[in-house]
TITI-44366 format. One line per 2 residues: their letters; for each residue x, y, z of N, C-alpha, C. Coordinates in Angstrom, 3 decimals. Each point is the difference from the previous one (the first is absolute). Layout:
residues N
a = X,Y,Z,X,Y,Z,X,Y,Z | ... $
END
This chain:
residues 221
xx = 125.810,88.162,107.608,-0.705,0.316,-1.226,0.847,0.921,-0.857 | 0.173,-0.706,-1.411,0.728,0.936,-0.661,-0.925,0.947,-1.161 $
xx = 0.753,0.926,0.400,-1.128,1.017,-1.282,0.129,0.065,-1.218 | 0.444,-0.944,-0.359,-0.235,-0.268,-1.669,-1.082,0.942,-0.584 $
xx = 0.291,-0.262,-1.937,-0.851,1.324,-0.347,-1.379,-1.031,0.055 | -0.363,-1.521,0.072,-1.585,-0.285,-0.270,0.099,0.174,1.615 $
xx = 0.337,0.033,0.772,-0.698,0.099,1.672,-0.394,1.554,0.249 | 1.007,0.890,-0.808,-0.807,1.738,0.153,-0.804,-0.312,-1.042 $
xx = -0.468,-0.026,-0.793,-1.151,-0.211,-1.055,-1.288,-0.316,1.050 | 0.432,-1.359,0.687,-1.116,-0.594,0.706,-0.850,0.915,0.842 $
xx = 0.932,0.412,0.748,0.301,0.896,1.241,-0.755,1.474,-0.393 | 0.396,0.053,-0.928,-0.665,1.497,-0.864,-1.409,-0.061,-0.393 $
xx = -0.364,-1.248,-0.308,-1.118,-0.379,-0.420,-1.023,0.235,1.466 | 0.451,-0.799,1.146,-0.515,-0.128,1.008,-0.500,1.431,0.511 $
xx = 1.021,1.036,-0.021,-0.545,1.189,0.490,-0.909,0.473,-1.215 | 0.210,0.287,-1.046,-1.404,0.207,-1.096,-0.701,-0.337,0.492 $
xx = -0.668,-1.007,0.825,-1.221,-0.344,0.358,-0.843,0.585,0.477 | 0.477,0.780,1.203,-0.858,1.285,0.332,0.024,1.212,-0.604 $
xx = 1.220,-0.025,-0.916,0.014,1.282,-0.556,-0.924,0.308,-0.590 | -0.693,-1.015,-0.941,-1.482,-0.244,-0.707,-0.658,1.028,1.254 $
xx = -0.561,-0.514,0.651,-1.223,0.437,1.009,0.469,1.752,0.209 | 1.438,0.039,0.299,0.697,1.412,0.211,-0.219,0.785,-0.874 $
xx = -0.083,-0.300,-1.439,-0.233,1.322,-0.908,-1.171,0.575,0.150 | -1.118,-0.646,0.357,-1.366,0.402,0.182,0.142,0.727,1.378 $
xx = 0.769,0.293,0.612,-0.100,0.889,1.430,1.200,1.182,-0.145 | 0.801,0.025,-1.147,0.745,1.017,0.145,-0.226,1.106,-1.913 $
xx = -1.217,-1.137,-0.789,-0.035,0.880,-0.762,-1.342,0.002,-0.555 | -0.221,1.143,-1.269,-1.691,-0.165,0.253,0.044,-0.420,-1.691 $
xx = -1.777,-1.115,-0.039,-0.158,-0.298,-1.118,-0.076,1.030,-1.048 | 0.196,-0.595,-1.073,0.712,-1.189,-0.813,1.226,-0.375,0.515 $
xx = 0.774,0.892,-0.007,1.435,-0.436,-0.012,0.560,-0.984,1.125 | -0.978,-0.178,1.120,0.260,-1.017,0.751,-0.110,-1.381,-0.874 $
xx = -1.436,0.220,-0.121,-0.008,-1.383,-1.080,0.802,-0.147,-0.915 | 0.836,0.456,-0.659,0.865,-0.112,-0.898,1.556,-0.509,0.454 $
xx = 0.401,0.685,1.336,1.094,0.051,0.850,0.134,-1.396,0.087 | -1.483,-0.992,0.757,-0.033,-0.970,0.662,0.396,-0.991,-1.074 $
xx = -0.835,0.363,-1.245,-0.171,-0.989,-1.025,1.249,-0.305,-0.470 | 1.071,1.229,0.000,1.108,-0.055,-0.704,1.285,-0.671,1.227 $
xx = -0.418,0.224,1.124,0.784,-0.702,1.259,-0.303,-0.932,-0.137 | -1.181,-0.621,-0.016,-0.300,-1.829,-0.167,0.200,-0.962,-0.970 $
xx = 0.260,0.798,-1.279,0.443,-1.002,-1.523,1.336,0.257,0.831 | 0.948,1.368,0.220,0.937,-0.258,0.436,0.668,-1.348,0.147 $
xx = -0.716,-0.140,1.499,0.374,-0.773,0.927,-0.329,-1.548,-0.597 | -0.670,0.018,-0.621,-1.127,-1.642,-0.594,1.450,-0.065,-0.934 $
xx = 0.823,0.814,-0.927,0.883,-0.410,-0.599,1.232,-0.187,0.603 | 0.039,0.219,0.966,1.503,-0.300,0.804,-0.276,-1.557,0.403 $
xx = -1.182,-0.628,0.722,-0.836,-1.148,0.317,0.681,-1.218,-1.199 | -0.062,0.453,-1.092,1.031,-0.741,-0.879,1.274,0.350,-0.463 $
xx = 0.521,1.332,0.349,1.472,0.156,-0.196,0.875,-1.008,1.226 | -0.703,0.555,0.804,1.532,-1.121,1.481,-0.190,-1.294,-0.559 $
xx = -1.285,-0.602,-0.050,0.681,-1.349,0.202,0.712,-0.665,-1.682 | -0.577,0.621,-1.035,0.974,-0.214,-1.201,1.864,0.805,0.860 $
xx = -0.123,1.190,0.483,1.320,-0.437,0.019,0.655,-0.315,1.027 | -0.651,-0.213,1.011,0.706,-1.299,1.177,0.345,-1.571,-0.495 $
xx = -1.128,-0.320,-1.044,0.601,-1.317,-0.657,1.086,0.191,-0.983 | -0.082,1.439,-0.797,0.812,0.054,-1.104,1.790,0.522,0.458 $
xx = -0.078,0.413,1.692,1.262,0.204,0.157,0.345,-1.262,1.169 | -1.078,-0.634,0.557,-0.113,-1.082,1.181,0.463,0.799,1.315 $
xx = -0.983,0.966,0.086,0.203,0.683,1.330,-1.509,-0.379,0.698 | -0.828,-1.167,-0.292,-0.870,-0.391,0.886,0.397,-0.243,1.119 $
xx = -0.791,0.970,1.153,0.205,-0.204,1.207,-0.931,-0.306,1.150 | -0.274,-0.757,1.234,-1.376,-0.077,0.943,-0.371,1.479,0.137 $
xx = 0.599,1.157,-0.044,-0.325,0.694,0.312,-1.001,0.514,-1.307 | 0.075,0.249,-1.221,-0.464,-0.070,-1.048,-1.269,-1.048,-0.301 $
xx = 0.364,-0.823,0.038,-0.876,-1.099,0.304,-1.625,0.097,0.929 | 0.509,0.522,1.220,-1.325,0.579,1.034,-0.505,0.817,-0.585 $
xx = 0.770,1.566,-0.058,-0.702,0.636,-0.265,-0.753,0.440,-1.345 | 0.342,-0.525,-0.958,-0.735,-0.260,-1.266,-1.548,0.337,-0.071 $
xx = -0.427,-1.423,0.683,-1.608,-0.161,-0.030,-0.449,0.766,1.016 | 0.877,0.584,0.978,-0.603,1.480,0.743,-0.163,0.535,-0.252 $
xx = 0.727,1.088,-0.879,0.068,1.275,-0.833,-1.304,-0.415,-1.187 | 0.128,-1.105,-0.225,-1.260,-0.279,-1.305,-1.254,0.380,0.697 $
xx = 0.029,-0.716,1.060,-1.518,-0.048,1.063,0.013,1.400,0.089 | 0.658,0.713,0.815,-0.425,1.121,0.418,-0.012,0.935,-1.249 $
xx = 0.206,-0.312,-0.822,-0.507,0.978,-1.262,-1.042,-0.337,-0.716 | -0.709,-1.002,0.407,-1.210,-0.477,-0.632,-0.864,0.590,0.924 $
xx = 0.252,-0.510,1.482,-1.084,0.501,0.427,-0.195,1.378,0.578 | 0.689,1.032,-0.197,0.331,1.331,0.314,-0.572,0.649,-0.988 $
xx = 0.286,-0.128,-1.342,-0.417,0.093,-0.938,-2.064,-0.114,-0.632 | -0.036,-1.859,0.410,-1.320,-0.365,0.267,-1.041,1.035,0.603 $
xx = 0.294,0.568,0.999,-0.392,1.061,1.652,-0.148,1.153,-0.949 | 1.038,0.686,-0.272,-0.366,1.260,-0.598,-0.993,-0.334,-1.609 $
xx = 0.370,-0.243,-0.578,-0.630,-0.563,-1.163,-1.929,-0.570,0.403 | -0.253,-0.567,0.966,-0.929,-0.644,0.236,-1.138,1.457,0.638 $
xx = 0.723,0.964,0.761,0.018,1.544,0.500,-0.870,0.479,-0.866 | 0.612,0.567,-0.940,0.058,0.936,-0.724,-0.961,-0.438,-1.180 $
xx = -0.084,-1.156,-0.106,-1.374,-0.305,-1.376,-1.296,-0.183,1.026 | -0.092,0.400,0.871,-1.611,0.102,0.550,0.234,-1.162,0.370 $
xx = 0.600,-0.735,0.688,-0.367,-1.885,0.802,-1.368,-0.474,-1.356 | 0.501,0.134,-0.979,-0.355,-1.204,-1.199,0.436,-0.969,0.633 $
xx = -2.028,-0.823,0.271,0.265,-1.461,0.239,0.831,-1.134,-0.712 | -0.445,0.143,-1.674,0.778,-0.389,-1.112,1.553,0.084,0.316 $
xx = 0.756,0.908,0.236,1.144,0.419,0.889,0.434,-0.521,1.006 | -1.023,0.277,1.150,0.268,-0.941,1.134,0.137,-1.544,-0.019 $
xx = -1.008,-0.661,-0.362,0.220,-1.334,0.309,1.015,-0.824,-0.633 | 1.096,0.677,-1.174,1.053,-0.530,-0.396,0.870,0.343,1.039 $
xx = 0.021,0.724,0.293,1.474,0.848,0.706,-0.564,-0.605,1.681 | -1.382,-0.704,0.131,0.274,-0.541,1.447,0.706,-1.314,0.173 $
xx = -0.340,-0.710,-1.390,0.441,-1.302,-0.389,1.668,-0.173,0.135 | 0.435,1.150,-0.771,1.726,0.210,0.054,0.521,0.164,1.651 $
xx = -1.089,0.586,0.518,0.401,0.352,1.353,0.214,-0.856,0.791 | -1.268,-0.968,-0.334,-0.513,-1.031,0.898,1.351,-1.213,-0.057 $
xx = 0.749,-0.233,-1.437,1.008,-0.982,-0.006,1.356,0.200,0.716 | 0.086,1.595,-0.144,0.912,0.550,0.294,0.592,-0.220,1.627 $
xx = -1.581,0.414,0.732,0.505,-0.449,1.186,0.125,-1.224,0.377 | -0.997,-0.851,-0.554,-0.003,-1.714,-0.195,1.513,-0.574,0.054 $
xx = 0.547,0.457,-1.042,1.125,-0.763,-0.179,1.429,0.439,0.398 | 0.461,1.249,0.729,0.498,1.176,0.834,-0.461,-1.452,1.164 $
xx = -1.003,-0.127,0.398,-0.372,-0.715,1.259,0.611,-1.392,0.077 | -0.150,-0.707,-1.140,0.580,-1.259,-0.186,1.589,0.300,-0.142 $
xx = 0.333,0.677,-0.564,1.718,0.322,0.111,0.587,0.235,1.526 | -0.913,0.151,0.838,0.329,0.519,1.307,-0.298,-1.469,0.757 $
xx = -1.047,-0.209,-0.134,-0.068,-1.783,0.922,0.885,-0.963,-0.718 | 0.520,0.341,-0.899,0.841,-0.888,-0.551,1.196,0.162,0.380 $
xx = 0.399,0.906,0.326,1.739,0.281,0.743,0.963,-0.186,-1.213 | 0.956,-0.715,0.942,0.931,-1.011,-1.142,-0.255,-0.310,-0.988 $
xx = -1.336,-0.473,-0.144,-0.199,-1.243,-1.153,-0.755,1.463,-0.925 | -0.097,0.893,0.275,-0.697,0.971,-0.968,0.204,0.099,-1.473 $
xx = 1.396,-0.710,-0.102,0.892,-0.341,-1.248,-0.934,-0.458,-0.895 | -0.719,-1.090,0.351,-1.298,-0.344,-0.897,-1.044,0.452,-0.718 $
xx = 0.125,1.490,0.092,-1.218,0.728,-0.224,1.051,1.292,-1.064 | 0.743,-0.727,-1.005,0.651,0.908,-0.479,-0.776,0.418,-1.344 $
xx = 0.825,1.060,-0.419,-0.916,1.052,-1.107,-0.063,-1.364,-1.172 | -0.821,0.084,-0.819,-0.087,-0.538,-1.168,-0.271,0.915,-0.667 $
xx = -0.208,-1.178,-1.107,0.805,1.297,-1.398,-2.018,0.600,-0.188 | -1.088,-0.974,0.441,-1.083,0.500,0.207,-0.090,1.123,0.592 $
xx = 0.146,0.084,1.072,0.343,1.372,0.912,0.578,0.922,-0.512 | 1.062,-0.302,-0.567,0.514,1.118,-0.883,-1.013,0.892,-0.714 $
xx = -0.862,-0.673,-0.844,-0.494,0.236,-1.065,-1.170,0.790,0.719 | -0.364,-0.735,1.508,-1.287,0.648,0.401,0.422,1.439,0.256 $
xx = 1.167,0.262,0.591,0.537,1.413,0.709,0.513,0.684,-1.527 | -0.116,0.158,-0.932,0.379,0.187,-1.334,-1.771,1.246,-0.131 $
xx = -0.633,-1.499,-0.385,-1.491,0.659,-0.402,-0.458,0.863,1.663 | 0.440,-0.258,0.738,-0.971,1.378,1.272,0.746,0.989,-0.132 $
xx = 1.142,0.050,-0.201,1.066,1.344,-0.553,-0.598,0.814,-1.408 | -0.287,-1.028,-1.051,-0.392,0.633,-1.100,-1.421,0.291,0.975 $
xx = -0.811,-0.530,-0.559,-1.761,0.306,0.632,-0.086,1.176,1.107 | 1.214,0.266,0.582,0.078,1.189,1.128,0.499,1.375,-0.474 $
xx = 1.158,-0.326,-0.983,0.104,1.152,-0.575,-0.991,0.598,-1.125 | -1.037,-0.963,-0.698,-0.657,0.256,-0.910,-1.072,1.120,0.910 $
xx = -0.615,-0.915,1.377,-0.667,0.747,0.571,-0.036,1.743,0.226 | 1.725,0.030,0.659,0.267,1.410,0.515,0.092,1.006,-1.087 $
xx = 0.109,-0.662,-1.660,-0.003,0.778,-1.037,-1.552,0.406,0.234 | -0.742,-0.966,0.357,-1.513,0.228,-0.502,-0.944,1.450,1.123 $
xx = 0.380,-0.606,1.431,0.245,1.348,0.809,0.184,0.935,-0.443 | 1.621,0.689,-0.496,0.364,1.353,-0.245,-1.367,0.137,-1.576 $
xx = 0.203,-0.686,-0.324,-1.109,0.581,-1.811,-1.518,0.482,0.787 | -0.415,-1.228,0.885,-1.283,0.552,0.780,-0.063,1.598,0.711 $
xx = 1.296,0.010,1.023,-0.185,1.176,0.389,0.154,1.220,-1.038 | 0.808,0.083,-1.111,-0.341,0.834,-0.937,-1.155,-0.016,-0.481 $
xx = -0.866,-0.768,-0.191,-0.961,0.066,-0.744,-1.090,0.597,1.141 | 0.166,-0.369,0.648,-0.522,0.886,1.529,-0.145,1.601,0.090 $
xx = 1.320,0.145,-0.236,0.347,1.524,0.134,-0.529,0.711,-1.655 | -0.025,-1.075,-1.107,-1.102,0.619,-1.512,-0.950,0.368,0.555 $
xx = -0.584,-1.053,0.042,-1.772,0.008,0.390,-0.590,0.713,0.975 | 0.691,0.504,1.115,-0.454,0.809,0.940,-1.120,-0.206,0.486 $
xx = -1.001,-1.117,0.045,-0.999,-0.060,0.960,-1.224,0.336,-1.110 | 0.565,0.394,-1.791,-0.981,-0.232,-0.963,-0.834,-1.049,-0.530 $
xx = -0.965,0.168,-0.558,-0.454,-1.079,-0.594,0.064,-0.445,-1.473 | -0.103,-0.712,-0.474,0.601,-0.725,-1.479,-0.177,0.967,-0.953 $
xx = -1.298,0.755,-0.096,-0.249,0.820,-0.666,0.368,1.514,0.603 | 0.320,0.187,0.444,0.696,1.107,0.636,1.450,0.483,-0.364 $
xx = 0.725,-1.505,0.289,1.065,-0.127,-0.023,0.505,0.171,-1.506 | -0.613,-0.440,-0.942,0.234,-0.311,-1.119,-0.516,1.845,-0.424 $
xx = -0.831,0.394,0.336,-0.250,1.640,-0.475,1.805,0.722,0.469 | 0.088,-0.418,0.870,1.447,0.910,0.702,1.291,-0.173,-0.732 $
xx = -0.369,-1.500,-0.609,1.738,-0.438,-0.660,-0.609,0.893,-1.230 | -1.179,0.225,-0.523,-0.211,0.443,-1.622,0.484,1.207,0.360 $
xx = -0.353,0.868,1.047,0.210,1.887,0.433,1.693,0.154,0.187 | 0.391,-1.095,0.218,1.180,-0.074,0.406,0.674,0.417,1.619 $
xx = -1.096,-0.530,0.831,0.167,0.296,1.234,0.200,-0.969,1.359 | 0.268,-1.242,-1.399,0.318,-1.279,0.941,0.687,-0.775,-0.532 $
xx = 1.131,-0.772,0.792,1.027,-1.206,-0.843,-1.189,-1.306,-0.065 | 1.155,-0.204,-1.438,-0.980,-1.180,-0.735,0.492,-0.628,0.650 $
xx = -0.855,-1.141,0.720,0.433,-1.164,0.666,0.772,-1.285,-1.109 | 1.022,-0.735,0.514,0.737,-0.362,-0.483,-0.349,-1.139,-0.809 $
xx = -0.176,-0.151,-1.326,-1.302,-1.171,-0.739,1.677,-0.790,-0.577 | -0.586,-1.021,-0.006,0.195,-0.935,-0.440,-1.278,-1.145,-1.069 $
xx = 0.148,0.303,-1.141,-1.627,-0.604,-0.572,-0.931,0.724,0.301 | -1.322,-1.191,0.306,-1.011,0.801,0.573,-0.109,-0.220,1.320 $
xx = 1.731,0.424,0.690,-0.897,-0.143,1.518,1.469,0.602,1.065 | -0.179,0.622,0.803,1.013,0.966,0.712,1.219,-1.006,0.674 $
xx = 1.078,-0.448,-0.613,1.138,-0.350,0.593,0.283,-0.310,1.564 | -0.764,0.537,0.439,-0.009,-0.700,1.495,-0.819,-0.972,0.206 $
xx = -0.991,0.280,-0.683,-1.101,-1.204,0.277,0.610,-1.716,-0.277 | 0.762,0.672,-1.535,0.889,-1.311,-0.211,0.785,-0.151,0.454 $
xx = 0.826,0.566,0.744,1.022,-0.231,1.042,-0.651,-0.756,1.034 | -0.888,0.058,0.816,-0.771,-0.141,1.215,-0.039,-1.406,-0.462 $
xx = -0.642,-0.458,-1.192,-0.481,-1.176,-0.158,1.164,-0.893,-0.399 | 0.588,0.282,-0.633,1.069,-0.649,-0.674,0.385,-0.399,1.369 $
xx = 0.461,0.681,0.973,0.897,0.125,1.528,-0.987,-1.047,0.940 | -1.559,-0.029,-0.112,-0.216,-0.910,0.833,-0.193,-1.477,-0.399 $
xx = 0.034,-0.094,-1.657,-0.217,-1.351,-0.411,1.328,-0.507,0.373 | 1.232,0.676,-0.258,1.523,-0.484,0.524,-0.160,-0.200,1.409 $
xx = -0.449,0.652,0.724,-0.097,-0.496,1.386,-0.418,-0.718,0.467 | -1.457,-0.630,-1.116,-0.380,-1.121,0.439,0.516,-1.326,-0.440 $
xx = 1.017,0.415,-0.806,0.698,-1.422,-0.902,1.099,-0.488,1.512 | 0.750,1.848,0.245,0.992,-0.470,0.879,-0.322,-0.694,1.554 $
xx = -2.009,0.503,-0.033,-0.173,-0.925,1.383,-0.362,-1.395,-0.067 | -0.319,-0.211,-1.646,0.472,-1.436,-0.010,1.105,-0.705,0.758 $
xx = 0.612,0.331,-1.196,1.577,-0.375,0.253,0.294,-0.465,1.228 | -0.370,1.128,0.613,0.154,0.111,1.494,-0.204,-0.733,0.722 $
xx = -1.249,-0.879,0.058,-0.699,-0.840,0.657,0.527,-1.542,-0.609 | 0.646,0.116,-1.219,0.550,-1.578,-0.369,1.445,0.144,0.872 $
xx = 0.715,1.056,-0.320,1.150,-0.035,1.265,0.158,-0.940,1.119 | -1.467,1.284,0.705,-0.453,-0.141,1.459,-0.210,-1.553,-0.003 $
xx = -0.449,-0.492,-0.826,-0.627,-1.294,0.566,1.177,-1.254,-0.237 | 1.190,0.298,-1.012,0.874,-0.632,-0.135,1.231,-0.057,1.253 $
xx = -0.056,1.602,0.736,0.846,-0.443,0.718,-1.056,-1.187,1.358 | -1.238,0.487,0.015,-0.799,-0.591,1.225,0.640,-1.369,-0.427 $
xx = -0.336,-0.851,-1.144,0.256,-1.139,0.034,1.633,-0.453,0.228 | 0.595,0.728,-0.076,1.392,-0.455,-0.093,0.238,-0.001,2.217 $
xx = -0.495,1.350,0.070,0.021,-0.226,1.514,-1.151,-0.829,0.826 | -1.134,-1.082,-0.660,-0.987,-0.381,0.399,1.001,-1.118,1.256 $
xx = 0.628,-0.650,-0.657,0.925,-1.335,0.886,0.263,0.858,1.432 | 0.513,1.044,0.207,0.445,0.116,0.847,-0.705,0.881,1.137 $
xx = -1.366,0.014,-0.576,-1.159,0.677,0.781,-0.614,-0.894,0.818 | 0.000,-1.307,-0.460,-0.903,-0.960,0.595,0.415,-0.418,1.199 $
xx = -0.554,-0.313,0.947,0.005,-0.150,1.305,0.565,-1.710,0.390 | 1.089,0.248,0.845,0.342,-1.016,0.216,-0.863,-1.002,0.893 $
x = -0.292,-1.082,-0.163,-0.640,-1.209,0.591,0.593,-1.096,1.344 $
END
């Protein structure tokens, strides 16, 4: 394996993956949420630096090649975990991010009974697009997190009318408006309608590679 600069990109990406989960154990909110958010666009932009320049210098390699859609996986779903945490297990939340889960191992599984022939089950430019939108929709999320927990630490356990006496006395941060309505909220939402586009996606993937590997599932006679 040669270490070309898209195979450390890859490679770099791969360890980000937990680093996500790591900022939340070595630092305290906000700034975790912020750490993570800013480690994961990171990393989501390197996801398209290697392979533009492994084609653009032709340093595509098997080794590059494997680990690609590893480093993607494990930053989706590392990511997914903490993210899914930290907004209260929102069902709305959950049942996209089980769907992503659910293909994930699905087709991880079919790449493995497939051996050799796994070749068949290669990225399309669909796939692309699906691991595109759970990157965006994930980082939108972890923006929406850090704005929540600030708005957390405004409000202090006040009530609407309370709260609103304290910002007039000047004894409380104005929670962060956007229009008529606090920037996280639109973050939150914005982040799970993308998640549910990307668990689309997800599931036309999933079902494209099933059919491509259907021939070789069937039981010999």
């Amino acid at each position: 394996m040669k270490w070309t600069i898209p195979n450390t990109l890859t490679f770099l990406r791969l360890l980000a993956a937990p680093g996500v989960a790591i900022m939340f154990l070595y630092f305290h909110r906000p700034l975790a949420d912020w750490l993570a958010l800013t480690l994961f666009v990171g990393a989501a932009i390197t996801d398209w630096f290697d392979g533009y320049l492994a084609r653009l210098w032709k340093q595509e390699s098997k080794f590059g090649t494997m680990l690609d859609p590893i480093a993607d996986k494990a930053m989706v779903v590392i990511a997914i975990m903490v993210i899914t945490g930290y907004n209260g297990m929102n069902p709305w939340l959950i049942l996209p991010a089980t769907l992503i889960l659910f293909r994930e191992v699905c087709v991880s599984g079919l790449r493995e009974y497939l051996g050799a022939k796994a070749g068949l089950l290669k990225v399309t430019k669909l796939a692309k697009w699906k691991t595109t939108a759970q990157m965006i929709a994930i980082a939108v999320l972890f923006l929406g997190t850090g704005l929540d927990y600030l708005n957390g630490i405004a409000v202090q356990g006040m009530t609407t009318a309370e709260y609103a006496q304290a910002v007039t006395a000047g004894l409380a941060d104005p929670i962060r408006a956007c229009g008529n309505r606090d920037c996280a909220s639109y973050a939150n939402l914005v982040g799970i309608w993308l998640l549910w586009f990307a668990a689309a996606l997800t599931l036309v993937t999933g079902a494209e590679y099933f059919l491509k590997a259907w021939p070789h599932l069937k039981e010999d006679r």
